[in-house]
Backbone atoms as SQL, in Angstrom:
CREATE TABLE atoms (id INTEGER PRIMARY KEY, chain TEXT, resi INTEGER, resn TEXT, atom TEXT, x REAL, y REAL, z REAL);
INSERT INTO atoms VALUES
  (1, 'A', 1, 'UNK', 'N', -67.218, -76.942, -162.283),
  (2, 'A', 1, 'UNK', 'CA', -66.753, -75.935, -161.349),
  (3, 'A', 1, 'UNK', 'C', -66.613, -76.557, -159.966),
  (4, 'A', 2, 'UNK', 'N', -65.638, -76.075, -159.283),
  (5, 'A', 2, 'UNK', 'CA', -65.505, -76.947, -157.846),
  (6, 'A', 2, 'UNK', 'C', -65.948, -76.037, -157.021),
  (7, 'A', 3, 'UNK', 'N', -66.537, -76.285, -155.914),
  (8, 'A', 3, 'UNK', 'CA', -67.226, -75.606, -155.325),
  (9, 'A', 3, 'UNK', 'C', -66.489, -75.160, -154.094),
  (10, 'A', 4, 'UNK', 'N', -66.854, -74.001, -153.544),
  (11, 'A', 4, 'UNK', 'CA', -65.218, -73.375, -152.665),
  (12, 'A', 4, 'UNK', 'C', -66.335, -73.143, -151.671),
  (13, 'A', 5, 'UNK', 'N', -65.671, -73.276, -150.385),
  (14, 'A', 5, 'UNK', 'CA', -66.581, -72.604, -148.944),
  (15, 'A', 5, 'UNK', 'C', -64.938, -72.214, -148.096),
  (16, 'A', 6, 'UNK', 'N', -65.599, -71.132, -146.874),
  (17, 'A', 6, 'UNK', 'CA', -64.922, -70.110, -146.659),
  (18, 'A', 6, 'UNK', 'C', -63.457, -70.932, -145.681),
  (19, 'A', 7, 'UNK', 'N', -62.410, -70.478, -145.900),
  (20, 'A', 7, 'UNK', 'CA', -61.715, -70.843, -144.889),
  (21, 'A', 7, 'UNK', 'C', -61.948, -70.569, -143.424),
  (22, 'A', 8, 'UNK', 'N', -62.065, -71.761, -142.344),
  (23, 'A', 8, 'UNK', 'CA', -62.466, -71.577, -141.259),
  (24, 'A', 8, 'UNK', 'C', -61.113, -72.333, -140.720),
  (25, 'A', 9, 'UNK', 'N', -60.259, -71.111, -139.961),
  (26, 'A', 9, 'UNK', 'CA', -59.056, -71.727, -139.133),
  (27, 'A', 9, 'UNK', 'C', -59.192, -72.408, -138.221),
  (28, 'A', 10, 'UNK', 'N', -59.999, -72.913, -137.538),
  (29, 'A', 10, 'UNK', 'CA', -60.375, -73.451, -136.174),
  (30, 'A', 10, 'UNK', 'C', -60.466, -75.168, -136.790),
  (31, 'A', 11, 'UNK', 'N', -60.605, -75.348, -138.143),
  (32, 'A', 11, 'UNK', 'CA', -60.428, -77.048, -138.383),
  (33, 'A', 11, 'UNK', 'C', -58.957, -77.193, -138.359),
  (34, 'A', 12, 'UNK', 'N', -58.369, -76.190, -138.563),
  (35, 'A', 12, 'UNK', 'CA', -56.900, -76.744, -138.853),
  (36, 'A', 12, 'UNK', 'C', -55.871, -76.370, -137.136),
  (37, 'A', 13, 'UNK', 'N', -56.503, -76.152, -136.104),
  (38, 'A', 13, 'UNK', 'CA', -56.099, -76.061, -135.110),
  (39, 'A', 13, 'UNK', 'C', -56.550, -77.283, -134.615),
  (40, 'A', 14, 'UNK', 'N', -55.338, -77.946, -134.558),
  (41, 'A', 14, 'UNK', 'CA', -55.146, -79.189, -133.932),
  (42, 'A', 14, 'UNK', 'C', -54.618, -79.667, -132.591),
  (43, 'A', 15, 'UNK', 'N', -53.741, -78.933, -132.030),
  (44, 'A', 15, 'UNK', 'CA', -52.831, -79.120, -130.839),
  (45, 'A', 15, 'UNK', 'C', -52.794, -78.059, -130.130),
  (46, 'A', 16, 'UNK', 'N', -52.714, -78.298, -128.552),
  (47, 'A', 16, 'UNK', 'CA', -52.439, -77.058, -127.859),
  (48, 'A', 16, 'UNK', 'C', -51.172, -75.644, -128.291),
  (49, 'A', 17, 'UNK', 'N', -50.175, -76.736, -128.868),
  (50, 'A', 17, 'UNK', 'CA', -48.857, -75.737, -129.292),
  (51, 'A', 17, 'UNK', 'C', -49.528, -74.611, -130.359),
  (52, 'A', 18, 'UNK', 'N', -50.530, -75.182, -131.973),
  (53, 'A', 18, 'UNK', 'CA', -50.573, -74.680, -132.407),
  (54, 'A', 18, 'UNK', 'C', -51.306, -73.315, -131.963),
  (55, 'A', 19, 'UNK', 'N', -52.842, -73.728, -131.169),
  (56, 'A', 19, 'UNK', 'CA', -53.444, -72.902, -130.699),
  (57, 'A', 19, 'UNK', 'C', -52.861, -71.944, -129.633),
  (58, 'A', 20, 'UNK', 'N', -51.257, -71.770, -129.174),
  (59, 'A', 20, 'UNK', 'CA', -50.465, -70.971, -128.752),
  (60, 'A', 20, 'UNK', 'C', -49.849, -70.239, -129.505),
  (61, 'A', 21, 'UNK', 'N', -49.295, -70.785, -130.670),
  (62, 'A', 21, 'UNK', 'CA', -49.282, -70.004, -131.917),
  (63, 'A', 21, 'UNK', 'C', -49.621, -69.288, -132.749),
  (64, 'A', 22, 'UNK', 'N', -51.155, -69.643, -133.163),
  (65, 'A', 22, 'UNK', 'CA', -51.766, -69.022, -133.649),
  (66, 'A', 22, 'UNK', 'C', -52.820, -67.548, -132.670),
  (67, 'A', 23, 'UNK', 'N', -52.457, -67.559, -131.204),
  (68, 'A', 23, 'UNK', 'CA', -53.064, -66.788, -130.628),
  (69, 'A', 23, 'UNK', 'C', -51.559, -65.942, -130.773),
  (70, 'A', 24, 'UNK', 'N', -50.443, -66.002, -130.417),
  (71, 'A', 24, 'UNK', 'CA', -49.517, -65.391, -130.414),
  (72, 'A', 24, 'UNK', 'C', -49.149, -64.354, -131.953),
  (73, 'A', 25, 'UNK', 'N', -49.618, -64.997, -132.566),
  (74, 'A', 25, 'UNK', 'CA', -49.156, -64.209, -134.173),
  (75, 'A', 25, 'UNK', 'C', -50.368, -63.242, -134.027),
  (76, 'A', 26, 'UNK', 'N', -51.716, -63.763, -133.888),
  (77, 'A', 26, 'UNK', 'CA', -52.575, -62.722, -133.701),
  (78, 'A', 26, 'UNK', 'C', -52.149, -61.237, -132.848),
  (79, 'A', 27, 'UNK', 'N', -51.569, -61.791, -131.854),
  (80, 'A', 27, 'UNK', 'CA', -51.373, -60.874, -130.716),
  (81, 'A', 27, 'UNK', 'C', -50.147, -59.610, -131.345),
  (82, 'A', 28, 'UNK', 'N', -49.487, -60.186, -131.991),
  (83, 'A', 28, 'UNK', 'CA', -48.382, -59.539, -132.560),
  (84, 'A', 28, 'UNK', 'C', -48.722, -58.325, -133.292),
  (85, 'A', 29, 'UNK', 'N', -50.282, -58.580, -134.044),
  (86, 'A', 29, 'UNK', 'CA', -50.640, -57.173, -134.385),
  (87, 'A', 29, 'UNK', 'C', -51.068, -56.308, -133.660),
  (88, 'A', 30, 'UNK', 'N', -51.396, -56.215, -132.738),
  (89, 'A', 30, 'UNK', 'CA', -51.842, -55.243, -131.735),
  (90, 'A', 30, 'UNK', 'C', -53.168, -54.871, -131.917),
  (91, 'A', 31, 'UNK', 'N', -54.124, -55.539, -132.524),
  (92, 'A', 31, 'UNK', 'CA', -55.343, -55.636, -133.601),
  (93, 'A', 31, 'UNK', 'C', -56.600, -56.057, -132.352),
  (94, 'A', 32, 'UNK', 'N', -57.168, -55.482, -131.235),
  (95, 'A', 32, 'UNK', 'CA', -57.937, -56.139, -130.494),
  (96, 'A', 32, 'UNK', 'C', -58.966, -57.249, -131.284),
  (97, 'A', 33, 'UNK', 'N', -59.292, -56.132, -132.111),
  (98, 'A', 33, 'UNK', 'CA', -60.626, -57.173, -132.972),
  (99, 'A', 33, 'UNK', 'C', -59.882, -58.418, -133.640),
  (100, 'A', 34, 'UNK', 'N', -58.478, -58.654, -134.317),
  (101, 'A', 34, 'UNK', 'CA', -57.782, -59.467, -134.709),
  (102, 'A', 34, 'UNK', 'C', -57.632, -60.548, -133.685),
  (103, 'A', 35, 'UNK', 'N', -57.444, -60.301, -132.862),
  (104, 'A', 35, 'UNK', 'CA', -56.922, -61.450, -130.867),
  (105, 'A', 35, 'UNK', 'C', -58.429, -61.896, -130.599),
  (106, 'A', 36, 'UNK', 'N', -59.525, -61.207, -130.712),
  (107, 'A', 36, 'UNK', 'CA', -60.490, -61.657, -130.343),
  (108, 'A', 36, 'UNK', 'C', -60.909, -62.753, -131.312),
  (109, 'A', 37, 'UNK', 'N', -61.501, -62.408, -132.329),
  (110, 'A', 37, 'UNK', 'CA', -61.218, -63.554, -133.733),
  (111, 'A', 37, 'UNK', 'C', -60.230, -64.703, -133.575),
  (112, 'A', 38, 'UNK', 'N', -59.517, -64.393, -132.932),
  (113, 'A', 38, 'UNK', 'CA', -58.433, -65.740, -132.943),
  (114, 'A', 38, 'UNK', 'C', -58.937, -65.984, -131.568),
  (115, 'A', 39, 'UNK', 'N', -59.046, -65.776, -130.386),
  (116, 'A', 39, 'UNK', 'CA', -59.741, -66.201, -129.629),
  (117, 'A', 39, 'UNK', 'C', -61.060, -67.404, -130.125),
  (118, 'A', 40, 'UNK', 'N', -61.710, -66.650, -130.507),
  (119, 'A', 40, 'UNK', 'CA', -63.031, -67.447, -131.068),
  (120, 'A', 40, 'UNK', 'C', -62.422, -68.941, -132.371),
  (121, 'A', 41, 'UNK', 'N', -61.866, -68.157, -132.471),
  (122, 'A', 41, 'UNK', 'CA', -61.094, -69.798, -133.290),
  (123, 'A', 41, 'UNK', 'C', -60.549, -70.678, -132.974),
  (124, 'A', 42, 'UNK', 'N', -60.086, -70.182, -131.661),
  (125, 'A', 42, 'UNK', 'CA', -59.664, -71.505, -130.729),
  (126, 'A', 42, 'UNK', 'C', -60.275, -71.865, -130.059),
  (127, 'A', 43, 'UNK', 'N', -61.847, -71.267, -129.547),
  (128, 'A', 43, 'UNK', 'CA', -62.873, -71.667, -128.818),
  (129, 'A', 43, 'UNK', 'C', -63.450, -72.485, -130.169),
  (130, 'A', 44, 'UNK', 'N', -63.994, -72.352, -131.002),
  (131, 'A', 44, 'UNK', 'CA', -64.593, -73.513, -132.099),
  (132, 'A', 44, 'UNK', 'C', -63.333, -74.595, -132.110),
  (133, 'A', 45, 'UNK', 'N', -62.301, -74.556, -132.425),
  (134, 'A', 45, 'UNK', 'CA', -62.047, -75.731, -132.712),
  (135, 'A', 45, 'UNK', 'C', -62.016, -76.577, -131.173),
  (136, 'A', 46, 'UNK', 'N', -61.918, -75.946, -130.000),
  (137, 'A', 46, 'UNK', 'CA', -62.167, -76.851, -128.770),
  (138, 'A', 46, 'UNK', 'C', -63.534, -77.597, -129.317),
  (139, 'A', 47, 'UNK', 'N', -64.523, -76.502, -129.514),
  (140, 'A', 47, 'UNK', 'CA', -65.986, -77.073, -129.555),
  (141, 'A', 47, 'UNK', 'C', -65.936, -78.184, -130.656),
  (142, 'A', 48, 'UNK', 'N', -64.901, -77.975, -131.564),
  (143, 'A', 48, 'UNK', 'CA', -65.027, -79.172, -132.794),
  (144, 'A', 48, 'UNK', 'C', -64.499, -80.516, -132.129),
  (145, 'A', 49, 'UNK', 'N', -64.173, -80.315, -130.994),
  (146, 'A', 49, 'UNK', 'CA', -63.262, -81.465, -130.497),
  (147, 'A', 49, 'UNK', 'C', -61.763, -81.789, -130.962),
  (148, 'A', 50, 'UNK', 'N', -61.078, -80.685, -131.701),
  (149, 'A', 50, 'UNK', 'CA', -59.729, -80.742, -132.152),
  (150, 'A', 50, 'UNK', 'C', -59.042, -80.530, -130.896),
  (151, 'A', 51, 'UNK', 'N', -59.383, -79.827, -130.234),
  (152, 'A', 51, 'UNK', 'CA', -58.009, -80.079, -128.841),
  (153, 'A', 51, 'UNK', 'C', -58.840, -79.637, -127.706),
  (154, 'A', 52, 'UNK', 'N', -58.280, -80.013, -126.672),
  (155, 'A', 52, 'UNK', 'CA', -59.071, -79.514, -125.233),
  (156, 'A', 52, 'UNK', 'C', -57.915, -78.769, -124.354),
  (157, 'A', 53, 'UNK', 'N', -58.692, -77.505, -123.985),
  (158, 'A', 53, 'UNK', 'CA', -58.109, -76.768, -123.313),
  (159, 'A', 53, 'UNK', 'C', -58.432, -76.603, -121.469),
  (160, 'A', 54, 'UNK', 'N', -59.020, -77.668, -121.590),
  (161, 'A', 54, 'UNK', 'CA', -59.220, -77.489, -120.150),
  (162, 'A', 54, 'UNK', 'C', -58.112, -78.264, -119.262),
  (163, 'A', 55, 'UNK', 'N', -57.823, -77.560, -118.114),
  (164, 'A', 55, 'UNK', 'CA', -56.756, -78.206, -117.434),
  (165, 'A', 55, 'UNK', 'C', -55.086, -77.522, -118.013),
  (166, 'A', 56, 'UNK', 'N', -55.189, -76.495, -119.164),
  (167, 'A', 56, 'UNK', 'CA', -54.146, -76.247, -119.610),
  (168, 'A', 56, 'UNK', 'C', -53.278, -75.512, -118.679);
């Protein structure tokens, strides 16, 4: 059996563009709790060291 763990979007945010993207599609639902979640996913993957947003 292969062993499955949860999808966490914030490894696959790599670049500033994407993390504009992926906040933008969020936003599209009009979903506060949805934008915030994607918020926080682009704050972990900063913290993972996948992209830096400072200075943006």
């Amino acid at each position: 059996m292969i062993p499955l763990r949860p999808f966490d979007p914030a490894e696959h945010i790599d670049s500033i563009d994407m993390a504009r993207e992926y906040l933008a599609a969020a936003a599209e639902g009009d979903d506060s709790a949805h934008i915030e979640r994607a918020m926080d996913d682009v704050d972990r993957a900063e913290a993972l060291g996948k992209i830096r947003l400072q200075g943006v």
